[in-house]
Structure formats: C-alpha cells, structure tokens
N, CA and C atoms as an extended XYZ file, in Angstrom:
435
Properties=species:S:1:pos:R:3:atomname:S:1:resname:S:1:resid:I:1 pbc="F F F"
N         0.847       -1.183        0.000 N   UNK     1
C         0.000        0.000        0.000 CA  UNK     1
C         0.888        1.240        0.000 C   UNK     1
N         0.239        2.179       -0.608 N   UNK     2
C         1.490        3.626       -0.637 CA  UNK     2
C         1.132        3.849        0.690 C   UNK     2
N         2.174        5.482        0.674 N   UNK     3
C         2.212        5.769        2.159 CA  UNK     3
C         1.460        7.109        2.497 C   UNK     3
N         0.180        6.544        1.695 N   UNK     4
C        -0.628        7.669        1.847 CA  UNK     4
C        -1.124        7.741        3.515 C   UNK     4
N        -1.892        6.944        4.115 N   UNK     5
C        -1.989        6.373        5.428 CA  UNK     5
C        -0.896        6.957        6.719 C   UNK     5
N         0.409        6.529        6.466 N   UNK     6
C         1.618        7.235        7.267 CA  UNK     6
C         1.484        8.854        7.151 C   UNK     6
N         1.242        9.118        5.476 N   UNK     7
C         1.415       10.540        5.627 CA  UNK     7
C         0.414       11.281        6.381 C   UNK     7
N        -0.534       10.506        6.179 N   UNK     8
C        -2.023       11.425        7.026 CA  UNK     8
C        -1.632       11.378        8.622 C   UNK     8
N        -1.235       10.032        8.717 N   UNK     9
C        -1.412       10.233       10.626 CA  UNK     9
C         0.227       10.848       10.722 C   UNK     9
N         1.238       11.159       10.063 N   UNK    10
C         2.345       11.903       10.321 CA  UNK    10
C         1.974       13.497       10.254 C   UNK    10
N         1.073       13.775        9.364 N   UNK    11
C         0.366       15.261        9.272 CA  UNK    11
C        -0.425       15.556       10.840 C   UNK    11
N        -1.070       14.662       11.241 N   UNK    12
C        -1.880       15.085       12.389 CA  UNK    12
C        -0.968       14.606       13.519 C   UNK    12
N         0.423       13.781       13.281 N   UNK    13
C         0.936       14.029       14.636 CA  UNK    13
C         2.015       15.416       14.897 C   UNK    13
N         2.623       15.898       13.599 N   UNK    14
C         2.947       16.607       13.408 CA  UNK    14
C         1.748       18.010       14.237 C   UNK    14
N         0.583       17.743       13.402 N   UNK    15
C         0.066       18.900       13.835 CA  UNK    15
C        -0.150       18.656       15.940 C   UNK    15
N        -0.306       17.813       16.300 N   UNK    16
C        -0.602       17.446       17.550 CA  UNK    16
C         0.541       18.012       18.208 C   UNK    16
N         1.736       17.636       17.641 N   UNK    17
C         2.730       18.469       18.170 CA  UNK    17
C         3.014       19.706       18.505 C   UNK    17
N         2.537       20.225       17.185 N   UNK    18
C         2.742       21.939       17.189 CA  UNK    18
C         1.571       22.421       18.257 C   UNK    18
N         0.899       21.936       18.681 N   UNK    19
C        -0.561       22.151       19.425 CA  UNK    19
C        -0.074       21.985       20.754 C   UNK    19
N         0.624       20.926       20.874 N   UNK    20
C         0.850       20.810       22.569 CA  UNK    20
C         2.573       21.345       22.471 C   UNK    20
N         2.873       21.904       21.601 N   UNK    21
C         4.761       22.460       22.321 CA  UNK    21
C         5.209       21.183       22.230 C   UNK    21
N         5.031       19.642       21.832 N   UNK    22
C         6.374       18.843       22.435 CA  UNK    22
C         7.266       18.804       21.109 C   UNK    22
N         8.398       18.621       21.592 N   UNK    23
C         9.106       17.756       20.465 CA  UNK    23
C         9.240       16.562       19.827 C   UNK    23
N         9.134       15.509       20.787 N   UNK    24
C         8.352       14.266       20.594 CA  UNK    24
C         7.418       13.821       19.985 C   UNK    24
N         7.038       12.476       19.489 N   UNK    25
C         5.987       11.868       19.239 CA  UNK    25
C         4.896       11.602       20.420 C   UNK    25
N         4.278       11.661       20.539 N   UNK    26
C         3.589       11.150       21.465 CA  UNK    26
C         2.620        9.609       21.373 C   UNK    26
N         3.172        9.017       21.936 N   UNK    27
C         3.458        7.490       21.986 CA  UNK    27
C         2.014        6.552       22.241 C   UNK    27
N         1.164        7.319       22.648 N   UNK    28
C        -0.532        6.954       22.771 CA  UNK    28
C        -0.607        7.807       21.364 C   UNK    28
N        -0.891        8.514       20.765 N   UNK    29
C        -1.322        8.794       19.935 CA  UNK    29
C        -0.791        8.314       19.100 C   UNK    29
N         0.553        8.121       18.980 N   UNK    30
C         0.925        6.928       17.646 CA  UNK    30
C         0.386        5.917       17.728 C   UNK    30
N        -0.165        4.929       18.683 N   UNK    31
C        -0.668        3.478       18.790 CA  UNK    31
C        -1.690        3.743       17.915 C   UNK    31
N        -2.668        5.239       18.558 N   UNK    32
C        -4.184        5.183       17.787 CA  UNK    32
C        -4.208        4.787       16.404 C   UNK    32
N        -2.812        6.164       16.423 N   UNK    33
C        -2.776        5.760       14.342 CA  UNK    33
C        -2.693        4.683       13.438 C   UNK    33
N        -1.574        4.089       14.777 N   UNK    34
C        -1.298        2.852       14.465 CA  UNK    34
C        -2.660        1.799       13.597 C   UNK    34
N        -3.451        1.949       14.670 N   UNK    35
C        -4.641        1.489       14.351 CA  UNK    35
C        -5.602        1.997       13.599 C   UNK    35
N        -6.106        2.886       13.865 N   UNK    36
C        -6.866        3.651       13.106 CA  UNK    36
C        -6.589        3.663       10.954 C   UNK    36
N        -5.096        3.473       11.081 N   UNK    37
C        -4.921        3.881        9.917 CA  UNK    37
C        -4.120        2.419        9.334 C   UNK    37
N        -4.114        1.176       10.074 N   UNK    38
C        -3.895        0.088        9.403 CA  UNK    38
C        -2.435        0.129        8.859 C   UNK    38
N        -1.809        1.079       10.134 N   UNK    39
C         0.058        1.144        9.724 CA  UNK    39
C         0.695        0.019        9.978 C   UNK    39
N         1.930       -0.273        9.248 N   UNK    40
C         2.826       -1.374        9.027 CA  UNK    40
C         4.173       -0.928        9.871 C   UNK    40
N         4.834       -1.563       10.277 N   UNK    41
C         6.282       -1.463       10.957 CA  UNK    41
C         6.543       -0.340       10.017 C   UNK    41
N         6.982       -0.829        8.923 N   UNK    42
C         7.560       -0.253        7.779 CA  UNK    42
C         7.366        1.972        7.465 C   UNK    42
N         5.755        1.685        8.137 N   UNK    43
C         5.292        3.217        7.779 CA  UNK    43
C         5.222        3.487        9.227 C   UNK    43
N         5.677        3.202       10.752 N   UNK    44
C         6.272        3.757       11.962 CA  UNK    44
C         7.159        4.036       11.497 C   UNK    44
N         8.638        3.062       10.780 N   UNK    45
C         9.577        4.053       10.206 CA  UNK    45
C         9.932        4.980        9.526 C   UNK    45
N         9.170        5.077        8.722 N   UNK    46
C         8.528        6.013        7.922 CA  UNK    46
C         8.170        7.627        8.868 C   UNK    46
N         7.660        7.207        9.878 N   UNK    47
C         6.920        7.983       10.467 CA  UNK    47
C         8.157        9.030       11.638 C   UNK    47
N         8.565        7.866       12.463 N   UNK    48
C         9.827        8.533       13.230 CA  UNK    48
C        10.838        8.993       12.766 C   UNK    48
N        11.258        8.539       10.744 N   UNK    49
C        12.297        9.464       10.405 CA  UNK    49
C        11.409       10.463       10.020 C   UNK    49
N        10.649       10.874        9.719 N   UNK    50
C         9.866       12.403        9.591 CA  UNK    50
C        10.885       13.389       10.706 C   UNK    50
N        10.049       12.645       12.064 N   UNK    51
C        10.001       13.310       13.472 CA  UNK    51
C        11.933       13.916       13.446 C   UNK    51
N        12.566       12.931       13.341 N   UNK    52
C        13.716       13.034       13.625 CA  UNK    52
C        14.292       14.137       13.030 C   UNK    52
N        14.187       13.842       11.764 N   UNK    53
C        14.114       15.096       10.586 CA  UNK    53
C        13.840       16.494       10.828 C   UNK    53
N        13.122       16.688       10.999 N   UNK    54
C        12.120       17.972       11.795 CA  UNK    54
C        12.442       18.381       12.780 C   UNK    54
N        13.213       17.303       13.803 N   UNK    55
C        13.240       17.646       14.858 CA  UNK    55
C        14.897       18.381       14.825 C   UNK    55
N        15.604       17.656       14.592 N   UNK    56
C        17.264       18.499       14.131 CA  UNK    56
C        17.090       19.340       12.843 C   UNK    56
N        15.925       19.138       11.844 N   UNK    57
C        16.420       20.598       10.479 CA  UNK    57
C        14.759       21.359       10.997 C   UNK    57
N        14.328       21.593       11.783 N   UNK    58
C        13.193       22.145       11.841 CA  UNK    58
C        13.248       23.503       11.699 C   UNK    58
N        14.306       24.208       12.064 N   UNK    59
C        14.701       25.959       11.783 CA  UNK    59
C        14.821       26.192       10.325 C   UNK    59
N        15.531       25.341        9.788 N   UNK    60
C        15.821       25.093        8.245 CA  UNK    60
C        14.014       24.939        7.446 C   UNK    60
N        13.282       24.135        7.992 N   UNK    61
C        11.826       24.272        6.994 CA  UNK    61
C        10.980       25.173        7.287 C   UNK    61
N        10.890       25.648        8.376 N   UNK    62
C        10.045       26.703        9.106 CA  UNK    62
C        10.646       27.797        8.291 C   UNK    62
N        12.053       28.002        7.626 N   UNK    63
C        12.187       29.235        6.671 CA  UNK    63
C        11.805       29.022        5.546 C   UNK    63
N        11.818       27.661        4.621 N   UNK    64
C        11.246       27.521        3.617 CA  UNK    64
C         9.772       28.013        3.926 C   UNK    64
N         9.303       27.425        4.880 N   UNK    65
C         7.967       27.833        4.952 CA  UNK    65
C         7.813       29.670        4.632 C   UNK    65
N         8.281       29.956        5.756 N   UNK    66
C         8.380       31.721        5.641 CA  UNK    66
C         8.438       32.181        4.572 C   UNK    66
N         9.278       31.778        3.850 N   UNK    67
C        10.450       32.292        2.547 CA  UNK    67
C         9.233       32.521        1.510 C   UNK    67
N         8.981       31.368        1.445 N   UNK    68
C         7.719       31.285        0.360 CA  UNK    68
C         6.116       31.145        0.382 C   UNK    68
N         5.932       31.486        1.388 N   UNK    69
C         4.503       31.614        2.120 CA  UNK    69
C         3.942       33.532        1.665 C   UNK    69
N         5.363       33.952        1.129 N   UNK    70
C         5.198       35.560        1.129 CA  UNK    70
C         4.185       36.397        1.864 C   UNK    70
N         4.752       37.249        2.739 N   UNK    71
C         4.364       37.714        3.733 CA  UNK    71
C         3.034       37.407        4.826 C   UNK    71
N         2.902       35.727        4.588 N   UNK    72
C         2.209       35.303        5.932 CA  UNK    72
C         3.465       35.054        6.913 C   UNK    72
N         2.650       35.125        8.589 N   UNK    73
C         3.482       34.978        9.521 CA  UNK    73
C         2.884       32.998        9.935 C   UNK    73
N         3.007       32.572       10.792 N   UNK    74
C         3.241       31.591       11.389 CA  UNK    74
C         1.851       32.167       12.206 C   UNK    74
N         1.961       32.716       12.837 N   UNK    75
C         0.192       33.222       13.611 CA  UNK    75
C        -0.821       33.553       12.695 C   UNK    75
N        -0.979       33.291       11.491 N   UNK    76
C        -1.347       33.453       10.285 CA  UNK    76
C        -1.942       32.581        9.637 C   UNK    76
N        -1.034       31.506        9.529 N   UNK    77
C        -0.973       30.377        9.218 CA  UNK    77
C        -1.773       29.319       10.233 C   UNK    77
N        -2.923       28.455        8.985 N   UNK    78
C        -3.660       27.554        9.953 CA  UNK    78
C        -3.034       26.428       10.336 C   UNK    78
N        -3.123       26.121       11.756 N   UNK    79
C        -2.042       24.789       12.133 CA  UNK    79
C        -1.990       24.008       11.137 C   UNK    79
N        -3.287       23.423       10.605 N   UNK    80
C        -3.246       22.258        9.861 CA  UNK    80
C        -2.563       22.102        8.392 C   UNK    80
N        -2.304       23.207        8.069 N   UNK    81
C        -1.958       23.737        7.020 CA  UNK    81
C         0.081       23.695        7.035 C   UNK    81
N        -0.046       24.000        7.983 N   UNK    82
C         1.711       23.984        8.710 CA  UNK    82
C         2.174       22.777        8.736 C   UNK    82
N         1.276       21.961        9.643 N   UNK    83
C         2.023       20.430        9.456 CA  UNK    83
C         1.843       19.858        8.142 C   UNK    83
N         0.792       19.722        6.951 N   UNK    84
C         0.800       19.431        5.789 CA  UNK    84
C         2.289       20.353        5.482 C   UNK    84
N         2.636       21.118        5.549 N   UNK    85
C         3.923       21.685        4.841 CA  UNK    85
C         5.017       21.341        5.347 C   UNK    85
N         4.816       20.997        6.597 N   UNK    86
C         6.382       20.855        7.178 CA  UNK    86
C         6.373       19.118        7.265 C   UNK    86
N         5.473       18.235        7.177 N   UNK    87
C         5.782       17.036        6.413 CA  UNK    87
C         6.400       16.805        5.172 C   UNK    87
N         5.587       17.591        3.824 N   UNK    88
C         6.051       17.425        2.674 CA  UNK    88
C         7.341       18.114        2.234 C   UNK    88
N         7.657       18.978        3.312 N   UNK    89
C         9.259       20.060        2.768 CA  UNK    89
C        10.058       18.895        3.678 C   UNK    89
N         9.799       18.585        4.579 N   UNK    90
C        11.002       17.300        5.033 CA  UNK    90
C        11.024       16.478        4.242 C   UNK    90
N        10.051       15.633        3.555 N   UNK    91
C        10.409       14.897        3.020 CA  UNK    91
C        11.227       15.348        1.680 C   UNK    91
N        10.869       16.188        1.169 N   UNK    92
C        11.406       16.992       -0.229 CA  UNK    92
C        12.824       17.336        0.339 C   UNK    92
N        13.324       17.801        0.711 N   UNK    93
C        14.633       18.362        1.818 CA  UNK    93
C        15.149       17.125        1.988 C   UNK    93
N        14.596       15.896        2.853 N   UNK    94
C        15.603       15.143        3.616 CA  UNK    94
C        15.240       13.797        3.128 C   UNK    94
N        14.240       13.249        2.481 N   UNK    95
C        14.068       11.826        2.017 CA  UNK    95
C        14.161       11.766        0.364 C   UNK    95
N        15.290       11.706        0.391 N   UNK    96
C        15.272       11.837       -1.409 CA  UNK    96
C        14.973       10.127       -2.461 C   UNK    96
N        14.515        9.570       -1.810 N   UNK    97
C        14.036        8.308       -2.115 CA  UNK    97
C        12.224        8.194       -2.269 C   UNK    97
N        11.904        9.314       -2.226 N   UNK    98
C        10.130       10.145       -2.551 CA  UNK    98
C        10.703       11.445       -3.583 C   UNK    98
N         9.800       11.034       -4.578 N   UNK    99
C         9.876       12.018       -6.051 CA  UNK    99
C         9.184       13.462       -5.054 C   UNK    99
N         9.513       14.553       -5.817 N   UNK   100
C         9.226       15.711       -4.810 CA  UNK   100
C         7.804       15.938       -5.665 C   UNK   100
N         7.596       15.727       -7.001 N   UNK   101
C         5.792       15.803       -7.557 CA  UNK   101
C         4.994       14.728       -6.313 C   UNK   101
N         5.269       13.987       -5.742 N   UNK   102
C         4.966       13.184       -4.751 CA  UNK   102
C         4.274       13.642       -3.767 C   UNK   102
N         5.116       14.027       -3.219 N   UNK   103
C         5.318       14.568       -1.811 CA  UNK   103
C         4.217       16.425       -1.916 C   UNK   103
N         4.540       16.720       -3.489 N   UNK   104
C         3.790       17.700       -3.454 CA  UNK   104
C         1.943       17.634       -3.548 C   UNK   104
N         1.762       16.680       -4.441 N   UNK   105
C         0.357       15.719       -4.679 CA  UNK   105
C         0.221       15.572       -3.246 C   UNK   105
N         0.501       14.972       -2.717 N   UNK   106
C         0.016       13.617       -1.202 CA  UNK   106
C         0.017       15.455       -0.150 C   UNK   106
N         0.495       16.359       -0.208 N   UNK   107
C        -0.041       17.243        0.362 CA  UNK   107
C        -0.961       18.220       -0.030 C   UNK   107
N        -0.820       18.730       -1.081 N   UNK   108
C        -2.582       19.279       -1.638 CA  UNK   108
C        -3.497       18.204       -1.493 C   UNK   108
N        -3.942       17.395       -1.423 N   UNK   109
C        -4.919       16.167       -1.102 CA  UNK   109
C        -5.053       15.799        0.614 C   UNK   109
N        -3.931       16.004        1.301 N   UNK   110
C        -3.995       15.876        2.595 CA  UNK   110
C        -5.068       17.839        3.114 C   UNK   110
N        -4.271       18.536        2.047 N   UNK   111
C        -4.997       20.099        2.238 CA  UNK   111
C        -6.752       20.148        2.042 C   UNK   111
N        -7.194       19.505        0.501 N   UNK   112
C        -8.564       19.304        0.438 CA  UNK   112
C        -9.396       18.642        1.352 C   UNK   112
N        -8.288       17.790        2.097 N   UNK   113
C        -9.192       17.134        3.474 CA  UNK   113
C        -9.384       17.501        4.654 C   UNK   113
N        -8.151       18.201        4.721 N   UNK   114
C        -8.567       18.699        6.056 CA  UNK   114
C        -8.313       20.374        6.341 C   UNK   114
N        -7.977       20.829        4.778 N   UNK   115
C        -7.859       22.516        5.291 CA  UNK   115
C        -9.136       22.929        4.467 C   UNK   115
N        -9.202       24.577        4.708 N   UNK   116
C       -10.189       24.772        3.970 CA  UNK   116
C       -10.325       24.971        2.299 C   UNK   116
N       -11.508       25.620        1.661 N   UNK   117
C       -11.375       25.653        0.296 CA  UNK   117
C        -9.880       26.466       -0.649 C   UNK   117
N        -9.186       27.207       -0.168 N   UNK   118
C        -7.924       27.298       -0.303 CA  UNK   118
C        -6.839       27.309        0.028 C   UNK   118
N        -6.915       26.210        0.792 N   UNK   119
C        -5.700       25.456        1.635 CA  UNK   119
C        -4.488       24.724        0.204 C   UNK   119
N        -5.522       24.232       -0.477 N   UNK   120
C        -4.800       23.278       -1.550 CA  UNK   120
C        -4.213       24.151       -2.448 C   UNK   120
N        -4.582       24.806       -2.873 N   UNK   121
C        -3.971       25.925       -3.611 CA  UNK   121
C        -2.927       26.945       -3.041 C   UNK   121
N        -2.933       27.172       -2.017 N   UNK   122
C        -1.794       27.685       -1.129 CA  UNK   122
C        -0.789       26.804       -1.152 C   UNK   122
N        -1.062       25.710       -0.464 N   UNK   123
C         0.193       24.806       -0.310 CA  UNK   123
C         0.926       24.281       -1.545 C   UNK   123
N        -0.048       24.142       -2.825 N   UNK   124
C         0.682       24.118       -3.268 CA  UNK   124
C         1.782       25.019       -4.151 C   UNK   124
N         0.858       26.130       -4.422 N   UNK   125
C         1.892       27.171       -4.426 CA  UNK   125
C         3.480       27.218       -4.002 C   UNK   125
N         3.132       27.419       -2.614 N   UNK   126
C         4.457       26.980       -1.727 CA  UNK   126
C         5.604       25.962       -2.195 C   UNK   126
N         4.649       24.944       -2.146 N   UNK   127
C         5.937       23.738       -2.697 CA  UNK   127
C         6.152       23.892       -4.096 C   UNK   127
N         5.642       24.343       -4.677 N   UNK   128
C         5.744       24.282       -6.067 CA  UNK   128
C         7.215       24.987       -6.338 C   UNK   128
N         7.129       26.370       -5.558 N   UNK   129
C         7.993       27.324       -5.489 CA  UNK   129
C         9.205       26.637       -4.923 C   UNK   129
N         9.363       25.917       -3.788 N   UNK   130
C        10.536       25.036       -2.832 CA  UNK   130
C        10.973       24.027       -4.249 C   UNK   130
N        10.136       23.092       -5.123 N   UNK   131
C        10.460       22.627       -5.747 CA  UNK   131
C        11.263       23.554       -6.983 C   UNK   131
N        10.930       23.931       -7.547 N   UNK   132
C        11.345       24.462       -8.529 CA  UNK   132
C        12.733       25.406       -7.828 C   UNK   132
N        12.909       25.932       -6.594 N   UNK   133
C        14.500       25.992       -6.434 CA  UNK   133
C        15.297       25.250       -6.004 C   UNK   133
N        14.636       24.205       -5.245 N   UNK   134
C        15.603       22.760       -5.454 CA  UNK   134
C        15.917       22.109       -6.627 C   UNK   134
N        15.076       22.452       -7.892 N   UNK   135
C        15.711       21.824       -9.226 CA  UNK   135
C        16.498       22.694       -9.516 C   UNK   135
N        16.677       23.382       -9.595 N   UNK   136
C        17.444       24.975      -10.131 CA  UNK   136
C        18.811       24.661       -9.052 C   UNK   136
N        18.415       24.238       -8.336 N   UNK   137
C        20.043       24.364       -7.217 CA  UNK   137
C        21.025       22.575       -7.737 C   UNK   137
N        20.159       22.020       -7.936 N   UNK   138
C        20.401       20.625       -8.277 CA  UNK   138
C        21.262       20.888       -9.605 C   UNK   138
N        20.465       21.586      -10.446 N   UNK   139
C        21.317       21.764      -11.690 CA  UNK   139
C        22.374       22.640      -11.479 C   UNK   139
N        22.816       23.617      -10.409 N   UNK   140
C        23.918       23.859      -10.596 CA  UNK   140
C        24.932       23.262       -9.786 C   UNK   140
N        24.385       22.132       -8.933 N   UNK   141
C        25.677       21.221       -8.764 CA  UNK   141
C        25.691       20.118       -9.392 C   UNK   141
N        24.997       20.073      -10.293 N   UNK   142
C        25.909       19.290      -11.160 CA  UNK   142
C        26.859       19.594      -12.085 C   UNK   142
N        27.172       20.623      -12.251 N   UNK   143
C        28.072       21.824      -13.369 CA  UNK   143
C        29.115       22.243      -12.557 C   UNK   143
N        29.208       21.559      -11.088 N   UNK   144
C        30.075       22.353      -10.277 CA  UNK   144
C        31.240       21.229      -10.502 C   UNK   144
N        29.993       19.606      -10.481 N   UNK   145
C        31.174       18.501      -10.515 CA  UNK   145
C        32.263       17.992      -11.720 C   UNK   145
C-alpha cells in the first residue's frame, strides 16, 4: 500500500505536536494511528524518520515555509496547514528516495481534506515554489562537478 496512510497520521501528529509544544511523538497517539490507519512497521519508520528530521532541520523548513509563504506569519498560518507543509518540505529536503511531484500531490490532497477551500492551492503554491528551487540548485551542482 502507498504511504498515503503514514502521511495522514504523520500530518496530524505533526500537527498534535505543534498544538501541545512537544518535540516528541507522542506514543498513545501513535498506537491510535497505528490502528486507526492500518500502519505497518515499515510506515512507523517512515513515520519517526519524519520526526527526527524535523526535529534536528526544523529551523531550516520553518524558513522555507516563511520564505515562500510571502508575507504570511506563522500566527497566520492555519495549524493544519503547517504540518501538511512541514511534512512534505522534510520529506522533499531530507528523504530523497520520494519524487518531490509526490510529496507535493500527497499534500494538496492531505490540504482538500482537512484545510479549507484554499488550503490546496496555497500549499501548493508553496511547494511548487521550494520545488522548482531545489531543481534549479540541483542543476547547478551538477556543473560544479
């Protein structure tokens, strides 16, 4: 099964996070997902390298976010909307074994579900923009080698 499932309950633990201040997973609420969403070993790992990710480059996506959100603030910004972004820019950023059209899809679709009528269109905006200067930066290291 794709990892559509992981990504949803990684979006709402993500967002659970930003809601209660921890840095952590929180370890009852992963079981739920666990269940709730018919996760495999495979998509917990999935799930805790997110966390890990986020948790040491999290200053690093919170500016992508900024950067290209153009002049929204973070108090601005609807939680749910934040963790859909700061899932899919980690993974785009730090799991390069997920195509970044991927990662950009599986979050406008996570947006139509649970943000409002222009949630999806925002976000993707955003990544669209993160993508397209990660290809642009890609191509100039390869001209460097």
């Amino acid at each position: 099964m794709p990892r559509r499932n992981a990504r949803e309950a990684a979006m709402r633990l993500f967002y659970q996070r930003d809601m209660s201040e921890e840095s952590g997973i929180d370890q009852y609420c992963l079981n739920e997902m666990y269940a709730e969403f018919n996760l495999i070993d495979k998509d917990l790992e999935y799930i805790k390298l997110l966390f890990e990710k986020s948790n040491v480059n999290g200053t690093e996506i919170d500016k992508y976010i900024l950067r290209f959100s153009r002049d929204w603030t973070f108090a601005r910004l609807a939680r749910v909307d934040l963790a859909i972004l700061r899932v899919a820019i980690c993974e785009m950023l730090y799991l390069r074994d997920i195509p970044h059209s991927v990662s950009i899809n599986e979050a406008v679709e996570l947006a139509k579900k649970y943000g409002d009528g222009k949630a999806g269109s925002f976000i993707n905006g955003i990544l669209a923009s993160i993508f397209h200067e990660l290809e642009q930066n890609s191509e100039v290291d390869r001209y460097k080698s």
